[in-house]
NUVEX-641401 format. One record per atom (N, C-alpha, C): residue in three letters; atom name; x, y, z. Coordinates in Angstrom, 2 decimals. Atoms other than C-alpha are relative to their C-alpha. Layout:
N
aa = ALA at = CA px = X py = Y pz = Z
...
END
This chain:
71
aa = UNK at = N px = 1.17 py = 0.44 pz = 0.74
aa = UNK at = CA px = 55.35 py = 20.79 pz = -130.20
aa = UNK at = C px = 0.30 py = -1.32 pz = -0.69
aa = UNK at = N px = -0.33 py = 1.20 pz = 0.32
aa = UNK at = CA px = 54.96 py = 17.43 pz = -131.26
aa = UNK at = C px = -0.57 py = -0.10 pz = -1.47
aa = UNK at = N px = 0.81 py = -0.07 pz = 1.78
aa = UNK at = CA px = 54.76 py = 16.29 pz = -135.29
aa = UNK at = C px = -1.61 py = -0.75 pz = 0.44
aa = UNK at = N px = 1.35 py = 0.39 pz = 0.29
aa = UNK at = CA px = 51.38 py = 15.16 pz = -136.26
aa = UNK at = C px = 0.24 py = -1.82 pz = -0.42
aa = UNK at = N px = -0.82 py = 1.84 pz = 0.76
aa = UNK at = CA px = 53.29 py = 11.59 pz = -138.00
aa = UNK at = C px = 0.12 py = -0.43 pz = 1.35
aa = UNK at = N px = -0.60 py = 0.82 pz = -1.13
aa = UNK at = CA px = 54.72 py = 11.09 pz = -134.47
aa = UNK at = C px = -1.04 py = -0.12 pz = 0.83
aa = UNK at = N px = 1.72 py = 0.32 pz = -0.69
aa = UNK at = CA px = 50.91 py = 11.08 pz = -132.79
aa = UNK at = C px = -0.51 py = -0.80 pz = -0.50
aa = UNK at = N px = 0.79 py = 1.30 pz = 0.77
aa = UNK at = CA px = 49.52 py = 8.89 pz = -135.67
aa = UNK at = C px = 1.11 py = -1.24 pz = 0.28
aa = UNK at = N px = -0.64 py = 0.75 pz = -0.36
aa = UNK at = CA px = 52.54 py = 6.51 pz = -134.92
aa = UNK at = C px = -0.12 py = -0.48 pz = 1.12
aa = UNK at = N px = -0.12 py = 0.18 pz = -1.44
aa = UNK at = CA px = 52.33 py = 6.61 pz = -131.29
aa = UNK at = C px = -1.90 py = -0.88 pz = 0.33
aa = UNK at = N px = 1.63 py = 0.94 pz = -0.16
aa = UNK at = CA px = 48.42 py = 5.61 pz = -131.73
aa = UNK at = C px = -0.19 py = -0.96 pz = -1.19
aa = UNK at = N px = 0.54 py = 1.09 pz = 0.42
aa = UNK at = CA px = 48.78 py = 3.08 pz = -134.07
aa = UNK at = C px = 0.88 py = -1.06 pz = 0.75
aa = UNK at = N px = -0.43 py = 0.93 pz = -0.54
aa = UNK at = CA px = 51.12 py = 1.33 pz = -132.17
aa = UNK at = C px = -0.20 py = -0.44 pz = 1.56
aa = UNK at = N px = 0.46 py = -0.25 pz = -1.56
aa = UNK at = CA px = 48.98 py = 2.12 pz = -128.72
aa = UNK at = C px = -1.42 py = -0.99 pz = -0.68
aa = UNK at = N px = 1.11 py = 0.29 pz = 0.21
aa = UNK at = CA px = 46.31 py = 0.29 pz = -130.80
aa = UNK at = C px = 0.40 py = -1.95 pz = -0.64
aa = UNK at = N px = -1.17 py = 1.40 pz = 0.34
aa = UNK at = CA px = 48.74 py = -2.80 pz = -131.93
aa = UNK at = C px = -0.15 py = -0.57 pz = 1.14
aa = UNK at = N px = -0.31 py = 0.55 pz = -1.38
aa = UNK at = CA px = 49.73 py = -3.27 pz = -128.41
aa = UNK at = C px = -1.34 py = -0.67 pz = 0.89
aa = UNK at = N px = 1.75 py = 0.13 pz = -0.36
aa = UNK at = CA px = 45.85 py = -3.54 pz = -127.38
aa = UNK at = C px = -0.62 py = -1.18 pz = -0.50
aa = UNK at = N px = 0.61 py = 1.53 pz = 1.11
aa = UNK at = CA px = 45.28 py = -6.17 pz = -130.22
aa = UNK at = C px = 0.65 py = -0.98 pz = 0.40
aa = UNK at = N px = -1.21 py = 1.41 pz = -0.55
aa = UNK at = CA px = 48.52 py = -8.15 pz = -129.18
aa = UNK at = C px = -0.52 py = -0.16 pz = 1.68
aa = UNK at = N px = 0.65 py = 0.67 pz = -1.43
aa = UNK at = CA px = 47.03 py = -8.26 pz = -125.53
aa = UNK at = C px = -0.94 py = -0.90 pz = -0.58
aa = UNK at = N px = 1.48 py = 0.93 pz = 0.01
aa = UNK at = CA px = 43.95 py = -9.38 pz = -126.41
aa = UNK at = C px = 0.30 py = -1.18 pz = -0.64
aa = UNK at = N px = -0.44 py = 0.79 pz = 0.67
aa = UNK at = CA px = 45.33 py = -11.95 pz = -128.59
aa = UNK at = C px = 0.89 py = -0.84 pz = 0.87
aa = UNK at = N px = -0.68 py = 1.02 pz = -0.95
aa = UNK at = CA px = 47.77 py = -13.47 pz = -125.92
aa = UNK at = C px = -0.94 py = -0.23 pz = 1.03
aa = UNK at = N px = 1.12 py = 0.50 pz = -0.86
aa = UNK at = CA px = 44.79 py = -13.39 pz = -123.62
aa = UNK at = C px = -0.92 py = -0.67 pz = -0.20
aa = UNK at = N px = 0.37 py = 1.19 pz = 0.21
aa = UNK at = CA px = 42.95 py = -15.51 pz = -125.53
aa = UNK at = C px = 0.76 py = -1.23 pz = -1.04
aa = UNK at = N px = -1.15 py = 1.42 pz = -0.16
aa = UNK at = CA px = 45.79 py = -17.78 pz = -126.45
aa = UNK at = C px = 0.26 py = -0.80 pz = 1.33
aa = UNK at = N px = -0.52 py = 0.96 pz = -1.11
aa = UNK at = CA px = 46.66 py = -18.65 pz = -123.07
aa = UNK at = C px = -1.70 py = -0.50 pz = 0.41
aa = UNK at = N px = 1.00 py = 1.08 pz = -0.28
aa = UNK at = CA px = 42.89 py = -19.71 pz = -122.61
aa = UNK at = C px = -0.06 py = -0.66 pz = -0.76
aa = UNK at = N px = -0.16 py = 1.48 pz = 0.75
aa = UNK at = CA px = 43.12 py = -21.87 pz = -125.32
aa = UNK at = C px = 0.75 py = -0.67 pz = 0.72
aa = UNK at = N px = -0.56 py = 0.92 pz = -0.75
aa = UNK at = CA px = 46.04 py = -23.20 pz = -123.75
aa = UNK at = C px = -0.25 py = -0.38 pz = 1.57
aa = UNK at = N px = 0.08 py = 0.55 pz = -1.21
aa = UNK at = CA px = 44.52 py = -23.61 pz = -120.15
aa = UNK at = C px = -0.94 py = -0.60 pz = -0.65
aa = UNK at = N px = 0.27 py = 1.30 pz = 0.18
aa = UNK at = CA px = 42.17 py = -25.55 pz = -121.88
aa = UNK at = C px = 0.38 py = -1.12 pz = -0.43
aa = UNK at = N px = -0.51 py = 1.43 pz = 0.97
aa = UNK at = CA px = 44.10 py = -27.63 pz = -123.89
aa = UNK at = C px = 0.48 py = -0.87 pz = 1.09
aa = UNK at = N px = -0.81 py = 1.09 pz = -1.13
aa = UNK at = CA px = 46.32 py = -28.65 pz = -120.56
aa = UNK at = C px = -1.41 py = -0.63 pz = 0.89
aa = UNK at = N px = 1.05 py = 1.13 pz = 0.06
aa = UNK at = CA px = 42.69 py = -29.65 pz = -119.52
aa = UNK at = C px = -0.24 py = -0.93 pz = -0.01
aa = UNK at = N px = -0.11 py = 1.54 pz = 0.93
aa = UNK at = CA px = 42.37 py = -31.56 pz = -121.73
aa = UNK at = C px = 0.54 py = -1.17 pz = -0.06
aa = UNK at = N px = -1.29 py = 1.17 pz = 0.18
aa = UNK at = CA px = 45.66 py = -33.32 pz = -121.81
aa = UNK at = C px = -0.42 py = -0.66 pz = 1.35
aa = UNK at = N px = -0.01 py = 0.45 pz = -1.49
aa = UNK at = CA px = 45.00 py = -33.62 pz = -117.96
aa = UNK at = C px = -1.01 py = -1.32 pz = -0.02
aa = UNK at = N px = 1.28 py = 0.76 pz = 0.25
aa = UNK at = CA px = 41.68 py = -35.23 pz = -118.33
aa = UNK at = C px = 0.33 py = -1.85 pz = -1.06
aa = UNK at = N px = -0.08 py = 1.24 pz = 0.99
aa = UNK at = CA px = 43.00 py = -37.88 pz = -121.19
aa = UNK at = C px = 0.83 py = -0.77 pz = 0.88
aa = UNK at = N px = -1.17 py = 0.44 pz = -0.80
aa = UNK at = CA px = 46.39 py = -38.69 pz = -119.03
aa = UNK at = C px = -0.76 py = -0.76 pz = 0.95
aa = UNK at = N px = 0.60 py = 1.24 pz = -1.08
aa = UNK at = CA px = 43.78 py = -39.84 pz = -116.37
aa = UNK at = C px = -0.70 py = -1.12 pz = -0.55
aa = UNK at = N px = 0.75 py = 1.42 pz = 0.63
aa = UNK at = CA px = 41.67 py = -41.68 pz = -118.43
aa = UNK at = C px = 0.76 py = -1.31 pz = -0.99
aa = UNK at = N px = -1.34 py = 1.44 pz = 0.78
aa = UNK at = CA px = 44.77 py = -43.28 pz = -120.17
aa = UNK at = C px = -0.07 py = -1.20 pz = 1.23
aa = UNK at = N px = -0.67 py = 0.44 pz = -1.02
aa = UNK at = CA px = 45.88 py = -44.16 pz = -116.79
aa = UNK at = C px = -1.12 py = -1.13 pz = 0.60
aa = UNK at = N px = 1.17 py = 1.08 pz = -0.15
aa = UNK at = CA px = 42.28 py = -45.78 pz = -116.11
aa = UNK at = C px = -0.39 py = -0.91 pz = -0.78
aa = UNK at = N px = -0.42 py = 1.41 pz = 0.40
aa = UNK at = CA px = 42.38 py = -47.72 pz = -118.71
aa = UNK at = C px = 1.32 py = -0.97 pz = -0.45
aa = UNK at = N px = -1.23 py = 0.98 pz = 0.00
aa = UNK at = CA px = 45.69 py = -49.20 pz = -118.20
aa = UNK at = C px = -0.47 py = -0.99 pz = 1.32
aa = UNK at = N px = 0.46 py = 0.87 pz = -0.84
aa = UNK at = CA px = 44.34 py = -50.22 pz = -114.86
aa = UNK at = C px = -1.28 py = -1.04 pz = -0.53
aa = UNK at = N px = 1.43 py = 1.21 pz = 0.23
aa = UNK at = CA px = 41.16 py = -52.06 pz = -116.01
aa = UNK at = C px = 0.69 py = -1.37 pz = -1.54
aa = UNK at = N px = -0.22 py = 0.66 pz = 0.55
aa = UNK at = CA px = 43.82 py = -53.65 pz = -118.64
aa = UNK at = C px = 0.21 py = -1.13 pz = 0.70
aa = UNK at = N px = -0.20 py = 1.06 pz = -0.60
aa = UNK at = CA px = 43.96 py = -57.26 pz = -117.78
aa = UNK at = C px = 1.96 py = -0.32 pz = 0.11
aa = UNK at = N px = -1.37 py = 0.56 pz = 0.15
aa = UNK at = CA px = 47.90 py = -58.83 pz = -116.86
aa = UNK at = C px = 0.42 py = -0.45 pz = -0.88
aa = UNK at = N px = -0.58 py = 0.61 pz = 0.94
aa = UNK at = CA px = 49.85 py = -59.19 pz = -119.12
aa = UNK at = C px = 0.11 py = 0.74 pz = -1.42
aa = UNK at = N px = -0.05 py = -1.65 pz = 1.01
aa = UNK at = CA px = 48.75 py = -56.28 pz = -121.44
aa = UNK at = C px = -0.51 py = -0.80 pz = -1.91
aa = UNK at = N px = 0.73 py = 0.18 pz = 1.56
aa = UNK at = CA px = 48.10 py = -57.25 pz = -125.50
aa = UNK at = C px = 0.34 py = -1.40 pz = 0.10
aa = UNK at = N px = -0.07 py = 1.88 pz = 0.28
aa = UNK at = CA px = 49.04 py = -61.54 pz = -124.62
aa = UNK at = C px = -1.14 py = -0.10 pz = 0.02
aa = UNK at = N px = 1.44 py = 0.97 pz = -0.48
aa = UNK at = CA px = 45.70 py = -61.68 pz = -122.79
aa = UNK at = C px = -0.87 py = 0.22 pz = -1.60
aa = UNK at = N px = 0.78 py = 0.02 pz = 1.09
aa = UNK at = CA px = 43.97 py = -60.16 pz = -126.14
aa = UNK at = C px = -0.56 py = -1.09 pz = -0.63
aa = UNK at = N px = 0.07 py = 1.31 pz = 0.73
aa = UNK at = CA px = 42.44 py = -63.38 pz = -128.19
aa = UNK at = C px = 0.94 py = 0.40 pz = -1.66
aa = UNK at = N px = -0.30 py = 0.05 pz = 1.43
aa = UNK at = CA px = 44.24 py = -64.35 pz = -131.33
aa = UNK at = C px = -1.11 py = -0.03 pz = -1.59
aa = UNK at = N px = 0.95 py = 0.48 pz = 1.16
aa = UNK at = CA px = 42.40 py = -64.46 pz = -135.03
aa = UNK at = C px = 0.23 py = -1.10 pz = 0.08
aa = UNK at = N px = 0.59 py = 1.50 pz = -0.23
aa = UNK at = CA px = 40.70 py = -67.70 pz = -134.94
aa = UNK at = C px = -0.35 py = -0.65 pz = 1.00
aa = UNK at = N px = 0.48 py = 0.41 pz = -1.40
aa = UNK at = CA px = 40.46 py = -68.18 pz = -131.39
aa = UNK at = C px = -1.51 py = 0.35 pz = -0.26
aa = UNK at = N px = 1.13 py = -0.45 pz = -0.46
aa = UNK at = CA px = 37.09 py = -67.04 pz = -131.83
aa = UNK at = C px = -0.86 py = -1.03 pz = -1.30
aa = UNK at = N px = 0.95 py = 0.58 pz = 0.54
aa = UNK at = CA px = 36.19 py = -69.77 pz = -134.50
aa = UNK at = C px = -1.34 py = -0.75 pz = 0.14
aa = UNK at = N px = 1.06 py = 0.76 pz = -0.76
aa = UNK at = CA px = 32.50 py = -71.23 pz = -134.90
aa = UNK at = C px = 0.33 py = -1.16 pz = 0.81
aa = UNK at = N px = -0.30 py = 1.06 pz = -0.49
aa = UNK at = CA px = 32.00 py = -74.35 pz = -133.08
aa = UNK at = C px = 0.16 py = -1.58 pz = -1.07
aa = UNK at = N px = -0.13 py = 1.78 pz = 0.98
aa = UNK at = CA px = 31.82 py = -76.74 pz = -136.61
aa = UNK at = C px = 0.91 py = 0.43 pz = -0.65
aa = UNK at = N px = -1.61 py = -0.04 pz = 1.45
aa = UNK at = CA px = 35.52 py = -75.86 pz = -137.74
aa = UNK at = C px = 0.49 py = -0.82 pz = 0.86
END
């Protein structure tokens, strides 16, 4: 015969285990979206490195290059 303590033990930790699933099951969809995510930025980094012009932050203009025309 089994105690009565060792049944309430055995079901609260059959009810733990249930919570901790569910809880890593929606952790790892957070994290398949996050790598998403990352995925998604990594390309669009990568697209705008291509549409950067040669030469990378020289071509940028300097302050003052852009003064009116009566200085």
């Amino acid at each position: 015969m089994e105690n009565p303590n060792t049944d309430q033990r055995l079901t609260d930790l059959e009810i733990k285990a249930s919570f901790t699933e569910d809880l890593v099951d929606q952790l790892n969809e957070i994290i398949v979206r996050q790598q998403q995510q990352i995925d998604l930025l990594v390309r669009e980094v990568g697209a705008l490195r291509q549409q950067q012009p040669e030469g990378g932050a020289r071509a940028l203009s300097q302050p003052g290059d852009d003064l009116p025309p009566h200085y």
